[in-house]
C-alpha positions in Angstrom: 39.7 19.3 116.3 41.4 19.4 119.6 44.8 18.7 117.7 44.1 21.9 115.9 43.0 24.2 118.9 45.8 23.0 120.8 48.4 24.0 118.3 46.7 27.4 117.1 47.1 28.0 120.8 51.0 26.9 120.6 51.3 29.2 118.2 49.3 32.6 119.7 52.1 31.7 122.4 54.8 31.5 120.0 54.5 34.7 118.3 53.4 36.0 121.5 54.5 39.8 120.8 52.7 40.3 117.9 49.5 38.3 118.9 49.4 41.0 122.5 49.7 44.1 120.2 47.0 42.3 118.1 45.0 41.1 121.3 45.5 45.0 122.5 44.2 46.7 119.6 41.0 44.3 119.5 40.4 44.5 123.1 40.7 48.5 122.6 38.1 48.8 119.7 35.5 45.7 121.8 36.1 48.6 124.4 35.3 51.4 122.7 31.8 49.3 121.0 30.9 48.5 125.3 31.4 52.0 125.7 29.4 53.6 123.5 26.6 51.6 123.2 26.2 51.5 127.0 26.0 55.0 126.5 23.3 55.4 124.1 21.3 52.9 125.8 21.7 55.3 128.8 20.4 58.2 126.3 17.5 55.7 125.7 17.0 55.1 129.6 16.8 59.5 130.5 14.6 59.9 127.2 12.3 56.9 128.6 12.1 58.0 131.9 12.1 61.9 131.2 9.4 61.3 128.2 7.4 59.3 130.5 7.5 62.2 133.7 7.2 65.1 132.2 5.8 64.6 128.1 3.5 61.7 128.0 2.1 58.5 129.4 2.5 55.2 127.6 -0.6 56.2 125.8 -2.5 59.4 125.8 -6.0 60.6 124.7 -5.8 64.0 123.8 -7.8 66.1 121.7 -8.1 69.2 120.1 -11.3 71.4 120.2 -12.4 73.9 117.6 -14.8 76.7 118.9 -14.7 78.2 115.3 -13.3 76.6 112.3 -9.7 79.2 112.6 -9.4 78.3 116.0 -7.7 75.4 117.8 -7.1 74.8 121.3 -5.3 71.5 122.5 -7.7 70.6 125.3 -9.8 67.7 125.8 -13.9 68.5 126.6 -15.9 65.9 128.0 -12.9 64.3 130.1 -15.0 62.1 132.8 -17.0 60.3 129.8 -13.8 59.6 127.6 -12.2 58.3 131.0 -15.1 55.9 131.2 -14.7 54.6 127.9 -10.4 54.3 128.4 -11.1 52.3 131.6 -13.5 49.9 129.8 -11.6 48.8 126.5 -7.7 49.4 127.7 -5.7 46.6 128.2 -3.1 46.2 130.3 -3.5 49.4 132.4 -1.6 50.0 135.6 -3.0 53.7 136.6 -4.6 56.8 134.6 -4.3 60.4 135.4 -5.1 64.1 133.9 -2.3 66.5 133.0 -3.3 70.0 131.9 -1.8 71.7 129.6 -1.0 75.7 129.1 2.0 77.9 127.7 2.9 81.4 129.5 5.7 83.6 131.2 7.2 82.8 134.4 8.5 86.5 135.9 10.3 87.0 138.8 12.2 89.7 140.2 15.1 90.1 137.9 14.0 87.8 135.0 11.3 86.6 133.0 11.3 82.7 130.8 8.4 80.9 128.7 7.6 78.1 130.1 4.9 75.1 129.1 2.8 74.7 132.3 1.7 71.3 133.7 -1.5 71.2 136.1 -1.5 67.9 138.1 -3.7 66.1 140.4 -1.1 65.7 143.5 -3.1 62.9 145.1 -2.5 61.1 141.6 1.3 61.3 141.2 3.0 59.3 143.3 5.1 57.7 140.1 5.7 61.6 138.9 7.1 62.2 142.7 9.0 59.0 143.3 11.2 59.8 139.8 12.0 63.7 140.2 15.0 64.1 141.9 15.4 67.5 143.7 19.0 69.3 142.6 21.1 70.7 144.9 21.0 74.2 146.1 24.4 74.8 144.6 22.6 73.6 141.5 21.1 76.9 140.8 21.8 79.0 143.7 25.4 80.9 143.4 27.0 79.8 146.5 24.0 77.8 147.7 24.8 74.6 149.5 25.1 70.8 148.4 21.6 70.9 150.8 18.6 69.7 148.8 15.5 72.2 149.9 11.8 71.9 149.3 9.5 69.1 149.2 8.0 68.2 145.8 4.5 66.9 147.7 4.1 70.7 149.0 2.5 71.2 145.3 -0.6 69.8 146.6 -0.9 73.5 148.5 -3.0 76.0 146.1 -0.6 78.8 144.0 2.3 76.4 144.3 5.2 75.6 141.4 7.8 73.1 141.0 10.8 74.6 138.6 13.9 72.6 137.3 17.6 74.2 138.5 18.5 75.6 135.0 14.8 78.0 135.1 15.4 78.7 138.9 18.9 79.9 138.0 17.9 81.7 135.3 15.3 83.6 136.9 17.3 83.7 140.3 14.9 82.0 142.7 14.9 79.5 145.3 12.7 77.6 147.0 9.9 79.5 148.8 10.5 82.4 146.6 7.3 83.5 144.4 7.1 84.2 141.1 4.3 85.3 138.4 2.5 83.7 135.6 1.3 85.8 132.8 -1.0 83.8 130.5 -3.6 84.6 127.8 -7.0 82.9 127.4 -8.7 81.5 124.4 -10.5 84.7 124.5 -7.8 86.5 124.1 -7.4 88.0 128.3 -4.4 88.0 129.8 -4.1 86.4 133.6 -1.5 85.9 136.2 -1.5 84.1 139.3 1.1 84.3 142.0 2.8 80.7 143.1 5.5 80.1 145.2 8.3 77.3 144.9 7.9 74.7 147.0 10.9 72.5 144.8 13.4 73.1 142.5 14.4 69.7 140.6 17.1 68.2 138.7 17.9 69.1 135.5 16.9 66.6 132.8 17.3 67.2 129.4 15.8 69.5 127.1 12.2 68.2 127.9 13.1 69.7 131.2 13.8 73.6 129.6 10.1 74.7 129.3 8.3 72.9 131.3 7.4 73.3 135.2 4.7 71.6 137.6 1.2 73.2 139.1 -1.7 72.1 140.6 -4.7 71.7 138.6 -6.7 74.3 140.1 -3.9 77.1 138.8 -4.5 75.7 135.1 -8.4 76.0 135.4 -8.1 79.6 137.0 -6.1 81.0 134.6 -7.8 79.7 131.9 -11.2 79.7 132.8 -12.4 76.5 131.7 -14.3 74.0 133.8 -13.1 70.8 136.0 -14.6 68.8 132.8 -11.8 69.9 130.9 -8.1 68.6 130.3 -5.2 68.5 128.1 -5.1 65.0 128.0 -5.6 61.5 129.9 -1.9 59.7 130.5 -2.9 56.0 130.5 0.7 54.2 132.2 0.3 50.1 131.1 1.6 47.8 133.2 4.3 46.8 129.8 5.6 50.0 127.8 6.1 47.4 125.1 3.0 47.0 124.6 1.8 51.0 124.0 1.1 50.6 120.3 -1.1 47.4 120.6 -3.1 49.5 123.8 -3.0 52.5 121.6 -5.1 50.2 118.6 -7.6 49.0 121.5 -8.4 52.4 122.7 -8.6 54.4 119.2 -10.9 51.3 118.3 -13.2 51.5 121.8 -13.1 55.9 121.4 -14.6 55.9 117.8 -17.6 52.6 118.8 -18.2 55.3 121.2 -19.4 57.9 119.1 -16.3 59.8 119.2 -13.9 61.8 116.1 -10.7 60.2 116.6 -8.1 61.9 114.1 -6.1 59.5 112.4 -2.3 58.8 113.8 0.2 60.9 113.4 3.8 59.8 115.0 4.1 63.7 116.5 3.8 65.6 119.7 0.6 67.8 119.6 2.2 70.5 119.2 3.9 69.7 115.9 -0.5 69.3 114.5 -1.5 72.7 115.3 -1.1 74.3 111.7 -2.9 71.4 110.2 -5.9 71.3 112.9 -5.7 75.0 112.5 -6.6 74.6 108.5 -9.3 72.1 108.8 -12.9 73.4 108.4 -14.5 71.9 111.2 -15.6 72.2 114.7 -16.3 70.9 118.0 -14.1 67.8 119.9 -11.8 65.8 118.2 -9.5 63.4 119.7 -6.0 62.4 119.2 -4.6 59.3 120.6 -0.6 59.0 120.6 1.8 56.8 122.3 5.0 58.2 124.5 7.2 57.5 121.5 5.3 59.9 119.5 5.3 63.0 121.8 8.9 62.6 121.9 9.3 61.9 118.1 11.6 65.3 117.7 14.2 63.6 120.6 14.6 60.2 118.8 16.9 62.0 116.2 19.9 62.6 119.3 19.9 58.6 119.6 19.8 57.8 115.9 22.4 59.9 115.5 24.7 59.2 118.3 24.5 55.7 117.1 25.0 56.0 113.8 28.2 57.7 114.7 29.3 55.2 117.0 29.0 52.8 114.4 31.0 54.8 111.6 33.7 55.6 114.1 33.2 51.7 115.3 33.1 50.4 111.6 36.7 52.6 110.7 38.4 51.5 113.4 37.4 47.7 112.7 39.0 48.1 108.7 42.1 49.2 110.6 42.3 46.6 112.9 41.0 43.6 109.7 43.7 44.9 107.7 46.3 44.5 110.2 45.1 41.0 111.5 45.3 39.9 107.8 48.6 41.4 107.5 49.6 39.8 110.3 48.3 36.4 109.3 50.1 36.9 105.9 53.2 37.1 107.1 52.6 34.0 109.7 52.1 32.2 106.6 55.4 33.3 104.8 57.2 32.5 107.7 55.5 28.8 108.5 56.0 27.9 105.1 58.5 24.8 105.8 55.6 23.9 108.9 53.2 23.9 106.9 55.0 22.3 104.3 55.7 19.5 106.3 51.8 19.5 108.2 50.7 18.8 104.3 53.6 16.2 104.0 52.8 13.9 106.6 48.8 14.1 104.9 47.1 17.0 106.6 44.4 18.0 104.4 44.1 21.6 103.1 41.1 22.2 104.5 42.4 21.2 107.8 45.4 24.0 107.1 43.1 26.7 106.3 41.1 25.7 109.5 44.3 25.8 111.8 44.5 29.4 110.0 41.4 31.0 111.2 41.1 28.8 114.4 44.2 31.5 115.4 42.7 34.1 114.7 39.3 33.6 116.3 41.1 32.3 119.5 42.6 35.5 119.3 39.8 37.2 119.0 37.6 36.1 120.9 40.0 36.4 123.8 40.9 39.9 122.7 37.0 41.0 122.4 35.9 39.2 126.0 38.7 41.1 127.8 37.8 44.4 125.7 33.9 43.7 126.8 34.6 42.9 130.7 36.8 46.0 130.4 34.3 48.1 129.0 31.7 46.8 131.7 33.5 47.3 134.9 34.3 51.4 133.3 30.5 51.8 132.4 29.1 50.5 136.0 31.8 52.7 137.7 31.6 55.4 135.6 27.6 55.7 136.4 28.0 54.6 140.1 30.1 57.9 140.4 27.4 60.2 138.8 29.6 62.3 137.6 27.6 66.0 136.7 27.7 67.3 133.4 28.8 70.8 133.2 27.6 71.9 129.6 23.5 72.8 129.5 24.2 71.4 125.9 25.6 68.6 126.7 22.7 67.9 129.4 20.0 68.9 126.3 21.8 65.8 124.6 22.2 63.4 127.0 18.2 64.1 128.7 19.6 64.3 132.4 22.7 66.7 134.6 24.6 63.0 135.0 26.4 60.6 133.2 24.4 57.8 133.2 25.9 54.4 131.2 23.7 51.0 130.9 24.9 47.9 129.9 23.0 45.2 128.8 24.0 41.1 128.3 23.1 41.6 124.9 25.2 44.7 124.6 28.4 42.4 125.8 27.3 39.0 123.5 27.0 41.4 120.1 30.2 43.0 121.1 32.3 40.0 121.4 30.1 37.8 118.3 30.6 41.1 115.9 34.2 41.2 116.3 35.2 37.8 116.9 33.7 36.9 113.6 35.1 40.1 111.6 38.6 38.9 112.8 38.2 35.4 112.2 36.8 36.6 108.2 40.1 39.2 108.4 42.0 36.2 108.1 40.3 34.1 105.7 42.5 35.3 102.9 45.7 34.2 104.4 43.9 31.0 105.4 43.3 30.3 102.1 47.0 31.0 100.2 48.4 29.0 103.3 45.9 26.0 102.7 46.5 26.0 98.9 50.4 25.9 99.2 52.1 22.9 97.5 54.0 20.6 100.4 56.6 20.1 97.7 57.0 23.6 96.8 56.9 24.8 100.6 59.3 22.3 102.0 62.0 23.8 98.8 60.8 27.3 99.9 62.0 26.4 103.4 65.6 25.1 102.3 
């Protein structure tokens, strides 16, 4: 074996022109793969970490509450005794905390936006604070400075508002500005409350569009309902991984409770109200979800963006297998007295064949692991830069205002495995017709 590697290697060197534009092209497409998958794993690192701020905890007990069979309203009754019961039969939980829910206007003095209202309880939020990142006056200020402003932890003041830069633009605010919420009741009133911006955050996403921070007590005032009452409990495990098996426990402890737990649906509540709307029923029933699930209507930008990574990935690899076997093809037409002679002197055709794609995977695998450490050093210093994204569109796509790449080890290995083997099976063809030549008929070829 060391025989053969030794002179596969002699003859990479050999035909040392062709195997660099062969090594270059590989290298190029291994690139490429790095690239773009350490891009949609950054996709899936925003959605995570914007899903898990601003949508949902790893699991959430939510409800939906039926005053009259026609009517549905997405709040949870009751909330202190279903906490109890969470508490007892979770596994694995880190922390729990209450967000309430509500939909209105935000008006200001020149401009007006819907917006999906969040009440939290500030003494509960340090994870919420430690990951929002405050944007930059110039952000969303027209010739603001690169000074961030505000402090998010000011929202534990009553009437107070956290917006993200693309609503504070919009409605042309800054911090310590105030602005209006118009909302209407279950019973059909509408009410407004004056807040003032304490923050204005970084953009991330389109989960960051609607939605904007308040204290609790600005959710129960406009809305009239008691401290009992919540949109739903965020349960945060101590493994993410583990959501669905928590999820199973706590659906499981809520109904031996004595409570209506609506079977799963993968969807954000908002996607169930035409169906809870429909049923003839009434009173409290619950609806237990994981993160995954409230984001469901995201998971289609990273299926897609993979799937065309890997059609773009899977053309350019036929391009590249059809010139490596071309490539070997005409190795073999012109080593025809070598291995004429290699036969000759009673080297076996299997051996022949071997020497074959023993080139071509020491090519490869050379080609993809300089293509891979390439493609690493441009991902970690593409996302050390943070380099903004200009297009809102772009920034609805890619969850977050930055560039943000991830590569994992696994990333690299499948990278340089995939395409090592595809160009070591691009040559098995030319392996064979060299292995089955004749040593009579190659050495008379040769002369």
């Amino acid at each position: 074996m060391l025989v053969l590697v030794r002179i596969a290697f002699r003859n990479l060197v050999q035909a040392r022109r062709r195997s660099a534009l062969l090594a270059l092209a590989i290298g190029m497409v291994t690139m490429l793969l790095v690239l773009l998958m350490s891009l949609s794993r950054g996709i899936t690192d925003n959605l995570v970490q914007a899903a898990t701020t601003m949508s949902a905890g790893h699991v959430n007990v939510a409800g939906f509450y039926k005053p009259t069979a026609g009517t549905a309203l997405p709040i949870l009754t009751d909330m202190h005794a279903v906490r109890k019961v969470v508490e007892q039969v979770a596994p694995g939980v880190d922390y729990i905390v209450e967000r309430h829910r509500g939909w209105g206007k935000l008006v200001s003095e020149t401009s007006s936006v819907q917006v999906g209202l969040t009440g939290l309880v500030v003494a509960d939020e340090d994870r919420f604070f430690n990951r929002l990142q405050l944007a930059r006056e110039s952000a969303y200020v027209e010739g603001g400075t690169d000074q961030v402003e505000g402090n998010p932890r000011d929202l534990a003041e009553p009437n107070t508002v956290i917006l993200f830069a693309g609503q504070a633009k919009r409605l042309g605010v800054r911090v310590g500005d105030v602005v209006t919420i118009t909302t209407e009741t279950n019973t059909g009133q509408t009410n407004t409350a004056d807040v003032r911006v304490v923050a204005v955050a970084r953009d991330m996403g389109m989960l960051s569009s609607f939605a904007v921070f308040v204290p609790k007590q600005v959710i129960l005032d406009l809305y009239r309902i008691n401290d009992d009452t919540t949109g739903a409990l965020w349960i945060y495990l101590k493994d993410i991984d583990k959501a669905p098996q928590a999820m199973g426990v706590i659906r499981k402890g809520l109904a031996e409770a004595g409570y209506t737990v609506r079977d799963h649906e993968p969807l954000p509540f908002f996607f169930k109200f035409d169906t809870v709307q429909s049923e003839d029923w009434v009173g409290q029933q619950l609806d237990v979800t994981t993160w995954r699930d409230e984001v469901s209507f995201l998971t289609w930008i990273i299926t897609g963006f993979d799937t065309i990574s890997w059609l773009l990935i899977g053309v350019l690899v036929v391009i590249i297998a059809v010139g490596i076997m071309n490539s070997m093809w005409n190795t073999v037409r012109e080593r025809t007295q070598e291995i004429g002679t290699m036969r000759a002197i009673g080297m076996s055709r299997l051996r022949v064949g071997a020497l074959f794609l023993l080139e071509a995977a020491m090519l490869g695998l050379l080609a993809t692991a300089g293509g891979a450490g390439a493609g690493w050093l441009i991902a970690i210093t593409v996302d050390a830069a943070h380099i903004v994204v200009p297009s809102e569109a772009a920034q609805a796509v890619l969850l977050s205002d930055t560039l943000h790449l991830s590569v994992s080890p696994l990333a690299l290995g499948l990278s340089v495995g995939v395409l090592t083997l595809l160009t070591t099976l691009a040559a098995l063809w030319p392996a064979v017709r060299a292995a089955t030549l004749r040593p009579v008929q190659a050495l008379a070829h040769a002369e």
